[in-house]
C-alpha positions as CSV (number, residue, x, y, z in Angstrom):
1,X,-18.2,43.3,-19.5
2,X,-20.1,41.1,-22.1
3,X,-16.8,39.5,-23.3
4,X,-15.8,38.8,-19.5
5,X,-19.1,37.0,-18.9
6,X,-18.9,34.9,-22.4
7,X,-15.2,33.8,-21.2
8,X,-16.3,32.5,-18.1
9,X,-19.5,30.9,-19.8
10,X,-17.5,29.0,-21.9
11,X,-14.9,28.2,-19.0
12,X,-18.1,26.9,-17.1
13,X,-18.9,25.1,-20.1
14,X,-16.2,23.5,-20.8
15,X,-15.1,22.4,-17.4
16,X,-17.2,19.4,-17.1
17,X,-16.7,18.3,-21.5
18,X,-12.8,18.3,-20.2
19,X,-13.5,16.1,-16.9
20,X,-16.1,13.9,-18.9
21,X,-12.6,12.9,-21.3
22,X,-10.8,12.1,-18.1
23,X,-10.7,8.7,-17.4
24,X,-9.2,5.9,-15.4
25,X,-7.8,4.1,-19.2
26,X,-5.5,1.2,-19.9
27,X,-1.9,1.6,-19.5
28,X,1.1,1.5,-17.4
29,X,0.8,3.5,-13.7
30,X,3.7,4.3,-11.5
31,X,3.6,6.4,-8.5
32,X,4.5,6.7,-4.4
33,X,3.1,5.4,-1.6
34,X,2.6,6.9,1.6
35,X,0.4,6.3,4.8
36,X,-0.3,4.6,8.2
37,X,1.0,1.0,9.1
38,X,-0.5,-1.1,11.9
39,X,1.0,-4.0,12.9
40,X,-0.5,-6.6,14.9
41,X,1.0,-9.5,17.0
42,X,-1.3,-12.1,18.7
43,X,-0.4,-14.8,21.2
44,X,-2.8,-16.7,23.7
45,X,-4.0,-13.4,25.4
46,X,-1.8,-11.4,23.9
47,X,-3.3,-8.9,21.2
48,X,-0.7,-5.9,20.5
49,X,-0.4,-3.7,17.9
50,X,1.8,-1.0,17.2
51,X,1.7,1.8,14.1
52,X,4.4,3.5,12.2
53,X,4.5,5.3,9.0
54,X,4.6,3.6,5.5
55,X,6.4,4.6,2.7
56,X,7.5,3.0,-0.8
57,X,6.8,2.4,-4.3
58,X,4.3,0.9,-6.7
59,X,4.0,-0.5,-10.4
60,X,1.3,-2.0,-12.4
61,X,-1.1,-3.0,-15.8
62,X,-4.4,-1.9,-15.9
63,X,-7.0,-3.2,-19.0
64,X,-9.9,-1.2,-19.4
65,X,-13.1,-3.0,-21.2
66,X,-15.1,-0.1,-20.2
67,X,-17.0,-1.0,-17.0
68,X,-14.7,-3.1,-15.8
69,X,-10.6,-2.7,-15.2
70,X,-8.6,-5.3,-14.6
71,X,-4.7,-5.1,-13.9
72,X,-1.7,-6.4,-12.2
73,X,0.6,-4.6,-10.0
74,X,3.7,-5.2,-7.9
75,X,5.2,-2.8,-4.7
76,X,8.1,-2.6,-2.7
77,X,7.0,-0.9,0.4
78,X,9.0,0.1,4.2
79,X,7.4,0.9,7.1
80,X,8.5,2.7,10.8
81,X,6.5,0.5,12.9
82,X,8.5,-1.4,15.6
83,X,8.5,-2.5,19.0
84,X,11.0,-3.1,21.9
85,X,11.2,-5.2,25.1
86,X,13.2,-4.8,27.8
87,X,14.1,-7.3,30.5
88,X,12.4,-9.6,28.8
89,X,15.0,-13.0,29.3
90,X,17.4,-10.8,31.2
91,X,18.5,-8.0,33.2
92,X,19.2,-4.9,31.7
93,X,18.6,-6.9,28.2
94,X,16.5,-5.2,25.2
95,X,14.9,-6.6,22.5
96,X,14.0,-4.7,19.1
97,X,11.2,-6.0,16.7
98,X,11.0,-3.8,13.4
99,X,9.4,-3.8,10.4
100,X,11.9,-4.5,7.3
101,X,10.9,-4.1,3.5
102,X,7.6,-5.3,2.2
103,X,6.8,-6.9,-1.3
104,X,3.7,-7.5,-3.0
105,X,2.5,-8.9,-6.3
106,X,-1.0,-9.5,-6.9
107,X,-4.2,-8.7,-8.9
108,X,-7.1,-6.3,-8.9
109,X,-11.1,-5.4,-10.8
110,X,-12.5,-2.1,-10.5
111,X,-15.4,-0.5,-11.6
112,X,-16.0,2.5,-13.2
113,X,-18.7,4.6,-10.9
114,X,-18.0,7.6,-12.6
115,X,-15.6,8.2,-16.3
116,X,-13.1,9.0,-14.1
117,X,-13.5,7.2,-10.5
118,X,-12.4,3.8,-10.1
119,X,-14.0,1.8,-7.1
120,X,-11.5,-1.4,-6.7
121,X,-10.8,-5.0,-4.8
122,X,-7.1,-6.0,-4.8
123,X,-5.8,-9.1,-4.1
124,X,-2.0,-11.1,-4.3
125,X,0.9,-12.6,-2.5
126,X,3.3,-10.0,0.1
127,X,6.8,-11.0,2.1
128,X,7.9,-9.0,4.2
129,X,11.3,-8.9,6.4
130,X,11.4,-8.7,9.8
131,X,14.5,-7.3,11.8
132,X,15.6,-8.1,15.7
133,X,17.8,-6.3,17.0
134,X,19.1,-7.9,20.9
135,X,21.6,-5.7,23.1
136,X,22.9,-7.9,26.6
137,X,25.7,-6.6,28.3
138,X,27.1,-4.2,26.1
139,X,26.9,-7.2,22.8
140,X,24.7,-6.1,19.9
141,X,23.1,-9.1,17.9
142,X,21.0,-8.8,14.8
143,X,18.5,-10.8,12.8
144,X,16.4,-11.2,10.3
145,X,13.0,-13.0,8.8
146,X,11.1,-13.0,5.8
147,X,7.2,-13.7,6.7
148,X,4.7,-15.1,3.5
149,X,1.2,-14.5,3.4
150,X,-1.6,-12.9,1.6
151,X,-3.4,-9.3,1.2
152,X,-6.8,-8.2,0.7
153,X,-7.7,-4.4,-0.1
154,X,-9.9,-2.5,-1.3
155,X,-10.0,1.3,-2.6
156,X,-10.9,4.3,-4.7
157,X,-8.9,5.4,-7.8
158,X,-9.6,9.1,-9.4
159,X,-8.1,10.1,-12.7
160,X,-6.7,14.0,-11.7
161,X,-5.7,14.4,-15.0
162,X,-4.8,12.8,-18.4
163,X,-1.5,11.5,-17.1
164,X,-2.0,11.6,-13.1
165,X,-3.6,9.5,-10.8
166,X,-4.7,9.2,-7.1
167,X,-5.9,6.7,-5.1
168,X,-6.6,6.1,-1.3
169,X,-6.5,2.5,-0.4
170,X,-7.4,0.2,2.8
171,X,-5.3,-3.5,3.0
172,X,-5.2,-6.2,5.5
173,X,-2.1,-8.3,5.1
174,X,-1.8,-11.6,7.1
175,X,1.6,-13.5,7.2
176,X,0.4,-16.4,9.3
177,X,2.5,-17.3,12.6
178,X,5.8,-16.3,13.3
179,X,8.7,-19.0,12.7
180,X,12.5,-18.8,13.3
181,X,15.0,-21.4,12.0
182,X,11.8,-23.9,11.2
183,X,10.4,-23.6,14.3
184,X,6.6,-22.0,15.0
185,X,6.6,-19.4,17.6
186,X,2.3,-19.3,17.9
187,X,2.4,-15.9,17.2
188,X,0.1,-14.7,14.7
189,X,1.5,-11.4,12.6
190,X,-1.0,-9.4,10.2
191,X,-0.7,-5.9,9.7
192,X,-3.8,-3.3,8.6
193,X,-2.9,-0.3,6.2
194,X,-4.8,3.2,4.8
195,X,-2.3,4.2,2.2
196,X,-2.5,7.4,-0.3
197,X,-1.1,6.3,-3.6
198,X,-0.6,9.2,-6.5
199,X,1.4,8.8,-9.8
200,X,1.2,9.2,-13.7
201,X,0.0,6.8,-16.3
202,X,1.8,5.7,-19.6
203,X,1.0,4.7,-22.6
204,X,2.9,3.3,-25.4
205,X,5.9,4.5,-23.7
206,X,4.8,7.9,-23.0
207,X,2.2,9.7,-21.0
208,X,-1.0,9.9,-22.1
């Protein structure tokens, strides 16, 4: 009985001395990206947004001086959002506005609230692809743009273990208004994303 209650004493014990080494270091991070995408259209009184799920994949640096983290990162991302119209030049015509692949590059500093919990601000360039689809009288025609813009997020980043991470993350992209063959349609397209990022973290070429 005395030997079962010294193992779990020193379990207890050493618990919190293992979590204390776990930290959000420097180092290469890879991992998978997964969440909600809304996508918002605004024109005159127009305000419409429709959601889908996001999917995709992310890379970056991070440089820890100890308080502060500093990094780079890059992400190729897809969502299921899209919306369709029908009737909307002609009879019995549909029209077929989806979301297409999603790239960002950009920067972010975090700061360490705990050894291992990383609050964070994020910021960089995205493009992403839209696709339209048109079907008229039994004639199928497809399209596609790539909108610019900017994102903004913000998050939290916890280091699970030596070599995993997790983060859940909040971005607001804006790509500005919608133009087709150099020509500006007026309509504003942003989109708003709460994405669950986990991965691991190397070092040196291995993980850590």
């Amino acid at each position: 009985m005395k030997k079962h209650i010294a193992a779990a004493t020193l379990a207890l014990i050493a618990s919190p001395a293992f979590a204390q080494d776990v930290t959000t270091a420097s180092g290469v991070k890879a991992g998978v990206v997964v969440g909600y995408d809304s996508t918002n259209l605004s024109y005159d009184d127009l305000d419409e947004s429709k959601g889908g799920f996001l999917y995709g994949a992310t890379l970056g640096y991070d440089y820890d001086t100890g308080p502060v983290v500093v990094g780079v990162e890059g992400e190729i991302t897809g969502a299921t959002t899209n919306q369709s119209y029908d009737n909307l030049l002609f009879a019995d015509d549909r029209w077929k506005l989806s979301a297409g692949r999603d790239l960002y590059v950009g920067a972010r500093i975090g700061f360490h609230v705990f050894p291992s919990v990383l609050l964070y601000a994020k910021g960089g360039y995205t493009n992403s692809r839209a696709n339209l689809s048109i079907r008229y009288e039994g004639e199928k025609y497809k399209d596609h743009d790539n909108l610019d813009g900017f994102r903004l997020g913000a998050g939290a980043e916890v280091a699970v273990t030596q070599s995993t991470f997790a983060r859940i993350e909040y971005r607001y992209s804006d790509y500005g208004n919608y133009g087709h063959d150099d020509v500006d349609s007026g309509i504003g397209v942003s989109r708003h994303q709460v994405a669950l990022i986990s991965g691991l973290r190397f070092k040196a070429g291995q993980l850590i």
